[in-house]
Structure formats: structure tokens, C-alpha cells
N, C-alpha and C positions, 0 to 999 in steps of 0.2 A: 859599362858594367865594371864594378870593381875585382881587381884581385885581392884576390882572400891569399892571408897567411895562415899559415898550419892550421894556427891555435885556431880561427876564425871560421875554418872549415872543417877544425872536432864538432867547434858549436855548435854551428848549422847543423851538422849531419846528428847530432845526440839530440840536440831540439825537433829534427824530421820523425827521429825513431821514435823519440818519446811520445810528439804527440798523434802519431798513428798507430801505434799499439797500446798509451795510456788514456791520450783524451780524444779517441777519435769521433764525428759527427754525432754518434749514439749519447755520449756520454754530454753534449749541449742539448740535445733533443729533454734527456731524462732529465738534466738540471731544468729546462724550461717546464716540462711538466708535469715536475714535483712540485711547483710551488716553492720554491726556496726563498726564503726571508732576506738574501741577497744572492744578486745575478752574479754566482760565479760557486765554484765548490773549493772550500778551506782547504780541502785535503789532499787535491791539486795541487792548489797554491802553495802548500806547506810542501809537496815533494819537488816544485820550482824552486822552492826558496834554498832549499837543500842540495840541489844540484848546482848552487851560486848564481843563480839566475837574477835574481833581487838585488844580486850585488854588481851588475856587470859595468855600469858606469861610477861606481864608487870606488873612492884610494881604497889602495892595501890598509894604510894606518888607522882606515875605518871601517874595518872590516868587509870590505869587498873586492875585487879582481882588477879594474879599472881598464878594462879592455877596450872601451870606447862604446863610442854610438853606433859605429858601424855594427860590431859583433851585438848589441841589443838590440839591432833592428833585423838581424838576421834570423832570431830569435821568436821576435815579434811574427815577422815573415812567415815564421813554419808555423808556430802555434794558431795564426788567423786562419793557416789554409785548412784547419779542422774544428773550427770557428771555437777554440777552447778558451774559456771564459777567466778572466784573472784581471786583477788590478796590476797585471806587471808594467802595462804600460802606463796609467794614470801619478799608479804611485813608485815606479820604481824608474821611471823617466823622468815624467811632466813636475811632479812635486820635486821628485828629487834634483833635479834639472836646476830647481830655484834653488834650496841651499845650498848644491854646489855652489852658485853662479853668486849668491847675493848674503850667504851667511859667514858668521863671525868663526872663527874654530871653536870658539864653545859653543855654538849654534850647531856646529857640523858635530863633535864630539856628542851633542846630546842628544840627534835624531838619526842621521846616518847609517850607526852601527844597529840600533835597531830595523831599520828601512832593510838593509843588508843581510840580514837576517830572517827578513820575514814577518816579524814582532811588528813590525807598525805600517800599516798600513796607511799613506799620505795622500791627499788631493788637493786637484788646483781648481780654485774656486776664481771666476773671473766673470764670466756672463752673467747679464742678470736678466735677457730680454729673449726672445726665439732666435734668435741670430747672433752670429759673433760680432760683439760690436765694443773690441777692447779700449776702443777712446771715448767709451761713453760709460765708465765704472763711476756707478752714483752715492755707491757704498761708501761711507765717512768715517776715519778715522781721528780722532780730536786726541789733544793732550790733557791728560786729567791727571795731575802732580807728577809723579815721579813714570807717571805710566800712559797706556792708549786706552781708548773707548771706542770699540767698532760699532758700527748700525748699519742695517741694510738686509739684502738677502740677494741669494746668488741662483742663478738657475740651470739646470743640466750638470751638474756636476758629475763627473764619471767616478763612479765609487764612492762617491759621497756620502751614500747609506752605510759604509761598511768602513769609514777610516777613521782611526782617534785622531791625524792630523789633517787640519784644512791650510790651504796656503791661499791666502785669503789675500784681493787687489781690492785698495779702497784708498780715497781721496784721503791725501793726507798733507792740508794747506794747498799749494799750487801743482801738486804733482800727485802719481799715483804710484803708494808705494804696496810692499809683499808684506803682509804677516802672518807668523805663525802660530795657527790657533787651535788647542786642543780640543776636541769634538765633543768633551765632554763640560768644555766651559759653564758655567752660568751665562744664561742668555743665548747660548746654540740650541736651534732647534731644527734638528733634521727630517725632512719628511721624502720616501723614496718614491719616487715615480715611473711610472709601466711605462715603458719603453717599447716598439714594433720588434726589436733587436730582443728582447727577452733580457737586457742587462743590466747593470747595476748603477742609476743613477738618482740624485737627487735632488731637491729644493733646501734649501740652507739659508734661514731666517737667525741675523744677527741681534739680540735686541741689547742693547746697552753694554757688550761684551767687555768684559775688565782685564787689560793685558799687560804684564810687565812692560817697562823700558825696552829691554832687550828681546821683544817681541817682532820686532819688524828687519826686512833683512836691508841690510845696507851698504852692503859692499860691494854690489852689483851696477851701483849711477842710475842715474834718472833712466836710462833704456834696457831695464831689470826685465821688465817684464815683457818686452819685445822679446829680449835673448830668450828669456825660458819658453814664450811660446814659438819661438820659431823650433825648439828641440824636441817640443812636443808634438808641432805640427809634421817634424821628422817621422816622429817615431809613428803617428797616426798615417801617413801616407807608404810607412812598411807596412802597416797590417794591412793597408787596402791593397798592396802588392801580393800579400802573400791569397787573400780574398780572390783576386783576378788571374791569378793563376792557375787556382785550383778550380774556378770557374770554368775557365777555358778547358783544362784536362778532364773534368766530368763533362762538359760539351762533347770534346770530341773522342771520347768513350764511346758517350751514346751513339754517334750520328756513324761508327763503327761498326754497333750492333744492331742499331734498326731498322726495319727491311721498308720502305714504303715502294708501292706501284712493282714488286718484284727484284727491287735493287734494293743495297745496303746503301744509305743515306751518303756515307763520305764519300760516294761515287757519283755523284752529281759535281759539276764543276761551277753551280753557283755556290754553293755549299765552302766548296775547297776556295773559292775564293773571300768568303765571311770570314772563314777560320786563317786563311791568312791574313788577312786584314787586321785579326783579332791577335794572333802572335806578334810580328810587327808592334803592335802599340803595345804591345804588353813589354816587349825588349825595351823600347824606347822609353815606356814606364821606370823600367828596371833601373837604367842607366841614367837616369834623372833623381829618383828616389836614394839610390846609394851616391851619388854624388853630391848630395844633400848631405847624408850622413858623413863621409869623408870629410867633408869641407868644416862643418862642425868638429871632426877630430884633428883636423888641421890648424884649425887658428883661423882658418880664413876671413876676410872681410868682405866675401863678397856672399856668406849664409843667407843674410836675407834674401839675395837676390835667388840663390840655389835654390830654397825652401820655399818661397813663393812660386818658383817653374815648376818642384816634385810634386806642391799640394794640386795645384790646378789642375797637372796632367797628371796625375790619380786619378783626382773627379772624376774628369773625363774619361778616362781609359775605363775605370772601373763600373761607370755607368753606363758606356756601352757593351764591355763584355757579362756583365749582370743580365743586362736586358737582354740580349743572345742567349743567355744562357739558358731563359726562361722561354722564349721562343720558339728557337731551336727544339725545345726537349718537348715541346707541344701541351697538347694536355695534361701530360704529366705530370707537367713543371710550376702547372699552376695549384696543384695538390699540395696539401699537410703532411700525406705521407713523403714525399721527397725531399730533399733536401734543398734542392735551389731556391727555394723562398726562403730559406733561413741564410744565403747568403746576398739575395736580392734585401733583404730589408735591411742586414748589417751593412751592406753597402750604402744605403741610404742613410744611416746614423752617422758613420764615419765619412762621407761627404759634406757634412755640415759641419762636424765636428772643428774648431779652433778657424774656422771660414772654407765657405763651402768654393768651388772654381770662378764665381765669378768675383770674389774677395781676392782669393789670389790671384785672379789675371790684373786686375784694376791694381794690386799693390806692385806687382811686378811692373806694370808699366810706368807707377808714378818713379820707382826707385832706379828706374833706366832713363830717366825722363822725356817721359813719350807725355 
């Protein structure tokens, strides 16, 4: 488990209050059914973006705080456990993550301070199959005079439906490089798709897209797009921490207040021993996932190895405290009106998301050379 400084633990704690008395359970329920034209509320977003939240992995010179990945995962964390809906992680990690890592400063000077602010919403476009299968991007990037031509289409993209930038991975000669491509290009064609999670994602059809020289990012080396997604597979395995938490604490709520056979439920000692079993992996979650994050604000070189152990042992921890949590609460738990199916199905989307446990057990062992 990491130590938090001061600043790290205003954060946490102004992100805890915010999102249980501005975006608590009710306020994801009413977005899911109102029909919103995208999975997530602006006006949210825009009081995130106001708080500096949008900014928390970007320089000061760019209009953001630069407090790290840790303090944006801490963030992530509290906002997942009232499943509040936002592009913070898509676009203000995962995209952002790449022009940090792979852009020119006129690159970062032209998207950044927007991003940091709110104004632009980014995504990272990479899958194009039902699975994460980042060494299989089929999408082609050719040179055409002084510029690029994309083709292809991309699938799952988080926020996809709702951002003017795509960060787009397509073959480009012998390698696969990052471009950055306005949503609103000739030749983009965004079509959003329903999701079990009720959120904001898309299909992204490139067809003959025309992009400046300075379109593609390069400053990142041929292992561009490993680094950005290992920072977004960070940021993805804090929201399934802060999911499994709050899982666990509505479980054992309930099993406090429910009387069955004449006793109150947490007084069964099979019982006291699930929810141990369920804390335990949830710690051990913790201390994995923020040392992922750390190691990424450190420099380290051994990230990938970090972020392939948090994303697996999220899966897992998250999949079995989900399914308890639905079990446990009995018939209840399988109803619309409650809440734990809306974190039993987020669960399921964010387990897949940038590769699901058995992706990252298999990566983790090839990089340890097992």
C-alpha cells in the first residue's frame, strides 16, 4: 500500500466527498435511464475539469498540476466506487498518456492545455477485434506527399462517441505507430455502441483519412504504444479497485442488517470467513495496483512487469468480489432496482478492457521468462 503525501490525500479525500454527495449511484442510474446521447453527464465532467482533475498528469507549462499517476489513480478509485461516469480516465490518462510519452511540444502545446482544461475530450483508439490484441493493429497508415492516409476501423473505444481527438495505432511500414486524429476529419465515421455497463463507447471507421506530417507522434520509439497502454491499463485497474471496494462495503452492510433463520447474517462464521477472504484480496489488490501507479511515477523499468501483476490481480480480485456481492445479497442482488448489477456488469467491461487476466498473466510470465 502506498504512502500518500498531503497533497495526495486532499485528493483522495475532495474526490471521496465529491463523488458521494455530487455523483452518487442515483445520479449513474438517472444517466443510464435517461437515454443520454453519450454514457456520461457534461456537467459533471465540466465540474471535474474545474476542480483540476483533467489536469492531474499534465506540466504546469500546460496548464495542469502534474501530480502523477498515483494522485489520478486515487481519483479514478473514489469516482469508480459511485460508478460516476466521465471520460477522465480515457481521455485524460489513456490519450493523454500518449502525447505526454510520444509528442513534439508543438504537439503537446496544441492538445494538452485543452485536455487540461476540459475543452477536448481524447481517445485511444487501438482494438479493432473483441479482444485486446495490440500486435494485431491492421489499420494502415501510408505516406501520401508531404502527409499520412489512415484506413481501417477501430473497436471498443471508450469515449469514442464523444471526443474531437482519436489517438489512433495503425501500421505505418514495418512498425505501429500513434496518430493524432481530429474526430471531426473527412473520412471519420463514429458510430456509438450499447454497452452492458451503460457507457460511452464506440466503432471508429477510418476511410481514406488525410493527415498532416506532423500528425503522428514520435518521440516515444518503436515501444510507444506498450508505454501508453501499460498507463492506461493503470489507470483501468484503479477503477476496478475503487469498484471492489465499494462492493465489498455494500456486501457487508447488508449481511449486518439481514436477519435470516432468526440471526443477523454476519454472524454466521461461514459468512465472516467469505468476507475475509474478500478483504485480504482486496489489500493485496490495493498494494499491487498503486504500485503500478508509483513505479510509473518513478521512472522505473520494471512498469511492465508491475502493470501486468495489478491488471491480472484486479480481474481476479474484482471478479470474485462482484460475484459475492451478487450472491451474498440473494435475490435482491439480482434485481434492477439495486445496485449491485450495475457494478457486477462494470466489472465485466473493465476486466476486458486493454486485456482481460488471462492476457496479463501470460504477458507477465513471458517478461519474467517463465
Amino acid at each position: 500500500m502506498a504512502v500518500l503525501n498531503e497533497e495526495q490525500t486532499m485528493l483522495r479525500d475532495m474526490a471521496r466527498d465529491w463523488a458521494r454527495k455530487e455523483s452518487p449511484v442515483k445520479a449513474y442510474r438517472k444517466m443510464r435511464d435517461g437515454g443520454a446521447a453519450i454514457g456520461f453527464d457534461p456537467q459533471a465532467f465540466a465540474k471535474m475539469a474545474e476542480m483540476g482533475w483533467t489536469g492531474v498528469i499534465i506540466p504546469e507549462a500546460h496548464g495542469g498540476s502534474d501530480f502523477g499517476y498515483l494522485s489520478l489513480g486515487l481519483v479514478l478509485e473514489e469516482c469508480a466506487r459511485t460508478l460516476t461516469a466521465s471520460p477522465l480516465n480515457a481521455s485524460s490518462l489513456a490519450a493523454t498518456s500518449a502525447v505526454l510519452l510520444g509528442g513534439t511540444e508543438a504537439q503537446k502545446a496544441a492538445w494538452l492545455p485543452g485536455i487540461a482544461a476540459g475543452e477536448t475530450i481524447a481517445a485511444l483508439a487501438v482494438d479493432e477485434g473483441p479482444r485486446h490484441a495490440p500486435d494485431r493493429v491492421e489499420a494502415v497508415a501510408e505516406r501520401r506527399g508531404d502527409g499520412w492516409t489512415l484506413k481501417g476501423s477501430k473497436q471498443f473505444v471508450a469515449e469514442g462517441d464523444a471526443a474531437s481527438l482519436l489517438v489512433v495505432a495503425a501500421k505505418a511500414g514495418d512498425e505501429i505507430g500513434l496518430f493524432l486524429v481530429p474526430a471531426d476529419a473527412k473520412g471519420v465515421s463514429v458510430s456509438a455502441r450499447s454497452m452492458v455497463d451503460a457507457r460511452s463507447h464506440a466503432a471508429i471507421t477510418l476511410d481514406g483519412v488525410l493527415l498532416a506530417a506532423d500528425a503522428r507522434l514520435e518521440a516515444g520509439g518503436a515501444d510507444l504504444l506498450d508505454r501508453v497502454l501499460d498507463r492506461a491499463r493503470a489507470g483501468v485497474a484503479a477503477e476496478m479497485l475503487g469498484l471492489a471496494v465499494q462492493a465489498f462495503e455494500d456486501t457487508l452492510a447488508y449481511l449486518k442488517t439481514r436477519s435470516q433463520f432468526g440471526e443477523i447474517l454476519s454472524r454466521f462464521q461461514a459468512l465472516q470467513h467469505r468476507m475475509a477472504n474478500l478483504f485480504t484480496e482486496i489489500e493485496l489488490m490495493r498494494s499491487v495496483v498503486e504500485g503500478a501507479l508509483e513505479a510509473i511515477d518513478a521512472g522505473r523499468d520494471d512498469v511492465p512487469v508491475r502493470v501486468a501483476l495489478a491488471k491480472a490481480t484486479a480481474c481476479q480480485t474484482l471478479h470474485l468480489v462482484s460475484r459475492e456481492l451478487i450472491q451474498l445479497h440473494g435475490g435482491i442482488g439480482m434485481t434492477d432496482e439495486h445496485d449491485a448489477g450495475f457494478y457486477l456488469k462494470r466489472a465485466r467491461v473493465l476486466e476486458n478492457q486493454y486485456g482481460n487476466g488471462a492476457f496479463h498473466r501470460e504477458r507477465f510470465a513471458r517478461l519474467n521468462g517463465y
